[in-house]
N, C-alpha and C positions, 0 to 999 in steps of 0.2 A: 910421372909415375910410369913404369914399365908396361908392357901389355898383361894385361890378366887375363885373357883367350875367353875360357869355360866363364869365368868369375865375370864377366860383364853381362849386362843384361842387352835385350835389341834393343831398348828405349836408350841407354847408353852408347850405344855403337851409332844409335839415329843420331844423340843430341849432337854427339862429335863432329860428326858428318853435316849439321845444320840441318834442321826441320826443313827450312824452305828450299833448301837443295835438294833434299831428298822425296818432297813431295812434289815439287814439278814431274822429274822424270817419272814416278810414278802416278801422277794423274796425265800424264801424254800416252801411257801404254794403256791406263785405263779407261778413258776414251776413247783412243782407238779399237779397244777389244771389246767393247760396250757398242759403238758403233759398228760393230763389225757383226754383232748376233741381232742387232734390234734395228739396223738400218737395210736398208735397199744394195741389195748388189755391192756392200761397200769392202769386204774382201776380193778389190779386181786392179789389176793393176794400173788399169786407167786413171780409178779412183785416185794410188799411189801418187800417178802424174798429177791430177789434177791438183792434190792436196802441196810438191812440192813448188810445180807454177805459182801458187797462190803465196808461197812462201819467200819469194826471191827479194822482189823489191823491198819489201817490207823486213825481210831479212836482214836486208844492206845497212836500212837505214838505223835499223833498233842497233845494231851493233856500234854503228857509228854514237847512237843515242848514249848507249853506254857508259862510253866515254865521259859523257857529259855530266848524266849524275852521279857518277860515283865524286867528280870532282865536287856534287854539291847542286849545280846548275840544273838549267832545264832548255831542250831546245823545243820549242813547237814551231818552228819553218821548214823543219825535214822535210814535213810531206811536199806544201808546196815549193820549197827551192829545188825537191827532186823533179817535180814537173816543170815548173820554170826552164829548169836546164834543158829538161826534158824533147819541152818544143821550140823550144829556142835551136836546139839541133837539126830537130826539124824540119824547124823551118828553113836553117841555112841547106838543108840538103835538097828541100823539097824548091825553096823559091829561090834562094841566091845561088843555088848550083854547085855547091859543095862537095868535093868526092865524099863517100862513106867514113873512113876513117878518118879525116879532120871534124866531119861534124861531131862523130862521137868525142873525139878530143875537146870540144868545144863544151859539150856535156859535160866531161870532169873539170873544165876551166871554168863553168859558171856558178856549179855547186861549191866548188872549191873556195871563190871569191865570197862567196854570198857565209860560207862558214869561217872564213875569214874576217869576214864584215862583222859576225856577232862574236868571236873573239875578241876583236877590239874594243866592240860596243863594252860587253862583260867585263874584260881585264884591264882594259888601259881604260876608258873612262866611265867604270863604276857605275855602270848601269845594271839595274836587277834584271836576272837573264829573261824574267817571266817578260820583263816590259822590252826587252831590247830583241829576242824574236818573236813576241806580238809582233811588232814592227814589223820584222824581216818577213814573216809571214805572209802581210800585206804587201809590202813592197814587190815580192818574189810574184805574187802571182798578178800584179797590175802590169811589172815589168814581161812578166811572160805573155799578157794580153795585150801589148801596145807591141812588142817586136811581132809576133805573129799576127797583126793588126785583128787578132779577136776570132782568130781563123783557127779550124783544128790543123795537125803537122799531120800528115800520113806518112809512116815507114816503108820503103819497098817489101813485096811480099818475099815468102822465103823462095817463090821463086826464082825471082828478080834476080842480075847479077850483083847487086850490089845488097841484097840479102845476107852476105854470109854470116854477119856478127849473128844470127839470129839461131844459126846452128850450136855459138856454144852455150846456151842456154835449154834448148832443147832440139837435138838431132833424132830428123826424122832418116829410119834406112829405108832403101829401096822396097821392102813392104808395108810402109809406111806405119810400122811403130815406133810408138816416139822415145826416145831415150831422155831424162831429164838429168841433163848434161851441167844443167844450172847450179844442180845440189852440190856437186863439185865446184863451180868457182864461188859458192858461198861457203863452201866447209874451208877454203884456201883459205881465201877473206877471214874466213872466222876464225883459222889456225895464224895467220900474221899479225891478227890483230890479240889473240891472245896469248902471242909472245913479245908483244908490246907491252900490254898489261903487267906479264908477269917479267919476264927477261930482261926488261931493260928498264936505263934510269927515268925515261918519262913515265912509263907505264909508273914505278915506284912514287914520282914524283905526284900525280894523279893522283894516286890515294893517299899521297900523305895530304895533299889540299883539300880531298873529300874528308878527312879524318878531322884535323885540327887546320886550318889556314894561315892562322894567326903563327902557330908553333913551327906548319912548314917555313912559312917567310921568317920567322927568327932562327932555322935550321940553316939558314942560306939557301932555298930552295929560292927560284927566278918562279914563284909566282903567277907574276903578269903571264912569263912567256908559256910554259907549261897550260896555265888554264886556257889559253889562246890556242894552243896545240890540240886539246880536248878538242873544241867547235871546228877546229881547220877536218881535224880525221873525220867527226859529225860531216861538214861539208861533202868530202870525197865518197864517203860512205853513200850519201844521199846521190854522187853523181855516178855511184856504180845501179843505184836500185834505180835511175832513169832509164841507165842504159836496159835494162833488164825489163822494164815496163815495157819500152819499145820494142823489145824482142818480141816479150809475150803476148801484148792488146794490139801492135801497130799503129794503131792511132792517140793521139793523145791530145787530148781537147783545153782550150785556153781556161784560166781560172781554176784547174784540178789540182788534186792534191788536198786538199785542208779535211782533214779527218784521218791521215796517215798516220799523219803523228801521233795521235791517241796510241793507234796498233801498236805504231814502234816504242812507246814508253808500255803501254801497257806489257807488251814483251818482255821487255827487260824487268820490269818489277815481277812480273809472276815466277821471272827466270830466278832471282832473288837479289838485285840490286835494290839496293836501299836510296828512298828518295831523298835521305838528310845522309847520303854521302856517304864518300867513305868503305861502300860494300860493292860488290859488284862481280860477272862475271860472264863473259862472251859466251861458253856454252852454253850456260843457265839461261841465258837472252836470246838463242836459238832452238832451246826447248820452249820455252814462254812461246816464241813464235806458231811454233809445230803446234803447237797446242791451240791456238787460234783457227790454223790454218784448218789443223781436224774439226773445229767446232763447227766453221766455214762452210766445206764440205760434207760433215756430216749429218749437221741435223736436213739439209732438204731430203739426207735420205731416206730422211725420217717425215717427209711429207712435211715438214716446219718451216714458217717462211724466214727468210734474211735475217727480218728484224729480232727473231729470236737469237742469233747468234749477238747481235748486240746489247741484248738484255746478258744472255750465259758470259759474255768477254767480262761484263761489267761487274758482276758475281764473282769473277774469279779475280778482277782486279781487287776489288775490296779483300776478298780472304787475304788476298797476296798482300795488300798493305797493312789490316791489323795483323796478319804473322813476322810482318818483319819490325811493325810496333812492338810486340811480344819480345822479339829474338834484342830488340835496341834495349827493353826496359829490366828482360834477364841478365843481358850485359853489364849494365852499370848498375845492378845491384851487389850490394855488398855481403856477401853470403858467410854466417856466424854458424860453425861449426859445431856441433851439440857435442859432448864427451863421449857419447853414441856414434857419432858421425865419425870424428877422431877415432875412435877402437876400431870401429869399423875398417878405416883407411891404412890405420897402422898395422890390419891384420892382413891384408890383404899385400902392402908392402913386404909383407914375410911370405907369403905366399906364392910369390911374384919372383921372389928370392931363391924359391925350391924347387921352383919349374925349371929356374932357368941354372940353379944347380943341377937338377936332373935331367938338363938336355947333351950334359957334357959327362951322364952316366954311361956304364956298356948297358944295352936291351936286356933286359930279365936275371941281370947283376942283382945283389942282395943289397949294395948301395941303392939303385934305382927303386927297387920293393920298400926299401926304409921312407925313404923319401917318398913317396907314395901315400906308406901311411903317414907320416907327418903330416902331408898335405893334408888326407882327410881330417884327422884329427884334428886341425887348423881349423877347416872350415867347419866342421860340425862344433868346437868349443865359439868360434866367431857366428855364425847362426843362433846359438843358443845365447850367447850373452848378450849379442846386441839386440836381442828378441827381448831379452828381461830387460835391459839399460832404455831403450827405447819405450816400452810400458811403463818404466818408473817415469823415466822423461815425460811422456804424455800424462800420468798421473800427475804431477806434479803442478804441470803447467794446468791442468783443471783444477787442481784446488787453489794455486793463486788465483786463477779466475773468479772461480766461488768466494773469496774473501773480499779479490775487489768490488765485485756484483753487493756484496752485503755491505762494505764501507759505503758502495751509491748507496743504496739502501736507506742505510744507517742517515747518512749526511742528508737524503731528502725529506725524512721523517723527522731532522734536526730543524731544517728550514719552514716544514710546514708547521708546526709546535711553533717555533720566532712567531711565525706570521697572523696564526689565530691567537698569540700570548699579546701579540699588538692592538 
C-alpha cells in the first residue's frame, strides 16, 4: 500500500517502525532527561565521559554478541574470553617484555582463537551453544589464570611511552579535559559491523540461519561456515573490548570477566534482537548499551547503590523479552480481515490514489480543489460507513455470543435433568 501521510495514525507509523525499535531510543533519552532533573550534577560533561568509558568494552562485545543470536545461538564467554585475552597481553608486555603493539596483537589473537573455538564447538560438532560456551567460559578464565600464574597484568600509565593506545580511547589535552575518543572507534566498529549485517552476503546469510536453518541449508546456504563466522566476529569483538578495558581500568585482574556477558546480551535484546533468532540489529544493541550505561551512572546520582542498577537492567530485560515475545507471536498470527477492515483499506487505496493524483496538479488549479474535495468526501463517507459496518460487526458478533452462552446453558441443564432422572 502506498503512503497515506494525514490518514495514518502514530500507533501505525510506530507499528511499522517496530515497538521495540522505537521504545529503546526512547527510553535512552528518557532516562537520560529524568536523570538529568532528579539526579546530582548529572547535566555535566564529565558525567557524559563517564557514561561513554563505561560503555566501550561492553559495547564491543554485545555487538559481537549480536551476531550470535540473531543466528539463533548464544555466547556466554565474551565476558571472560575478553579478559582472558585481556591479561594474557598483559602479561606478555608486563613479564615476557613484549613491545606494546604486539601485545595488543596478541589480544585480538586470543579472543579471536577462543571464538573460533566455539564456532567449531556449535557448527561443526553439534554442540548446543548454551553447553559449548559454558565451557569456554570456564576454560578462558582458568587459561587466563595459569598464564599470568594468578597475578593481576598492569597497563603502562598514560604517561608512560608506551601508553599511547590509551589515547584512542580517551584523549586527555593539555588542560587536562578528557575527550572520549572511544565513542568513535565503537561507532566505526558498530558502522562495519552493520554493513556486514545488512550489505553483504554473510551478514544475509546470518539471518537466514536465525530465521529458518533447516530452509537456509536446503537454500545452499554453507551453514556450518557462516554460523562459525557469527562466533569468530563475537571473538574479535570481545578482543577489541580487552583492548578498551585496558585503556580505561589499567589493570586487569586474573578470573575477571564473568558477568559481562549478561550486559552484552542484555544489550542487544533491549536494543531489539530476538533470542529465537532471526531479528537483530547493531544500533539497536548500542542503544540497549547506552541505556545500561545511564542506569550505571545515574542512579548513584541519585544517592542509589550499585546493586540497584542491577535490579533496574533486569526489569528492562524482562520488558524487553516479553515485547519481543509479543512482536514473534503478532507475527505469525494469521490476521482475518472483517468486511469492515476490507472497506476500510479499499478506501483508503482510492485515497492514496488522489493524493498522489493531486501531487502532479498546478497549486490552486480547479483540478487540485476538485481533488480535494473528492478527498474529503472520501474520508468523511469511509468514517461514516465503517463507523456503522464496524457496530453491526461488533453487534453481531455479541449476539452469536449470547446464543452460544444459552446453547451452554441449555446443554448443562440437559445434563443435569440426565443425571437427577438416573
Amino acid at each position: 500500500m502506498k503512503s497515506l501521510g494525514k490518514d495514518k495514525t502514530f500507533f501505525d507509523n510506530m507499528k511499522e517502525i517496530g515497538l521495540q525499535k522505537f521504545l529503546a531510543p526512547a527510553a535512552l533519552v528518557i532516562l537520560y532527561v529524568f536523570f538529568g532533573f532528579f539526579g546530582r550534577n548529572f547535566f555535566s560533561y564529565s558525567t557524559l565521559v563517564n557514561i561513554l568509558d563505561s560503555s566501550y568494552y561492553i559495547g564491543f562485545v554485545a555487538i559481537g554478541v549480536t551476531f550470535v543470536i540473531i543466528t539463533g545461538g548464544i555466547d556466554l564467554s565474551v565476558g571472560t574470553v575478553m579478559m582472558c585475552a585481556a591479561i594474557i597481553g598483559g602479561t606478555a608486555y608486563k613479564t615476557w617484555g613484549w613491545p606494546m603493539w604486539l601485545s595488543l596483537l596478541l589480544i585480538m589473537a586470543v579472543a579471536t582463537a577462543f571464538g573460533l573455538f566455539n564456532g567449531i564447538m556449535v557448527s561443526r560438532l553439534k554442540l548446543p551453544p548454551f553447553i559449548a560456551t559454558l565451557g569456554t567460559m570456564m576454560i578462558s578464565m582458568g587459561v587466563g589464570s595459569i598464564v599470568s600464574n594468578v597475578r593481576s597484568a598492569t597497563f603502562p600509565t598514560r604517561a608512560a611511552a608506551d601508553g599511547w593506545f590509551k589515547s584512542i580511547f580517551k584523549f586527555i589535552n593539555s588542560e587536562n579535559n578528557s575527550i572520549p575518543t572511544g565513542a568513535i572507534v565503537l561507532l566505526a566498529v558498530a558502522v562495519i559491523a552493520f554493513i556486514i549485517l545488512t550489505k553483504t552476503k554473510m551478514g544475509r546469510y546470518i539471518f537466514a540461519i536465525g530465521s529458518n536453518k533447516e530452509a537456509a541449508r536446503l537454500s545452499g546456504v554453507n551453514v556450518k561456515k557462516w554460523e562459525m563466522m557469527a562466533y569468530v566476529i563475537s571473538g574479535i569483538t570481545a578482543g577489541f573490548g580487552g583492548i578498551a578495558f585496558a585503556a580505561v581500568y589499567t589493570t586487569v585482574m586474573p578470573a575477571q570477566g564473568q558477568g559481562f556477558e549478561l550486559y552484552a546480551i542484555a544489550g542487544a535484546v533491549i536494543g531489539g534482537t530476538s533470542l529465537s533468532g532471526g531479528i537483530g540489529s547493531v544500533f539497536g544493541t548500542l542503544i540497549g548499551v547506552y541505556i545500561m550505561s545511564v542506569l550505571r551512572v545515574g542512579l548513584p546520582s541519585m544517592d542509589l547503590q550499585a546493586h540497584y542498577q542491577t535490579f533496574f537492567t533486569g526489569v528492562v530485560v524482562i520488558g524487553a523479552v516479553l515485547l519481543d515475545i509479543y512482536r514473534n507471536k503478532k507475527a505469525s498470527e494469521v490476521k482475518l480481515l472483517t468486511p469492515a477492515d476490507s472497506y476500510k483499506e479499499e478506501m483508503l487505496e482510492k485515497a492514496a490514489l488522489l493524493k498522489e493524483k493531486m501531487r502532479s496538479a498546478v497549486n490552486g488549479s480547479k483540478e487540485e480543489i476538485s481533488i480535494k474535495k473528492d478527498i474529503a468526501a472520501l474520508q468523511l463517507e469511509m468514517k461514516t460507513t465503517f463507523r456503522k459496518m464496524k457496530a453491526e460487526e461488533k453487534a453481531e458478533k455479541a449476539r452469536i455470543l449470547a446464543e452460544e452462552k444459552a446453547a451452554e446453558r441449555a446443554f448443562q441443564q440437559s445434563v443435569r435433568k440426565d443425571r437427577e432422572s438416573e
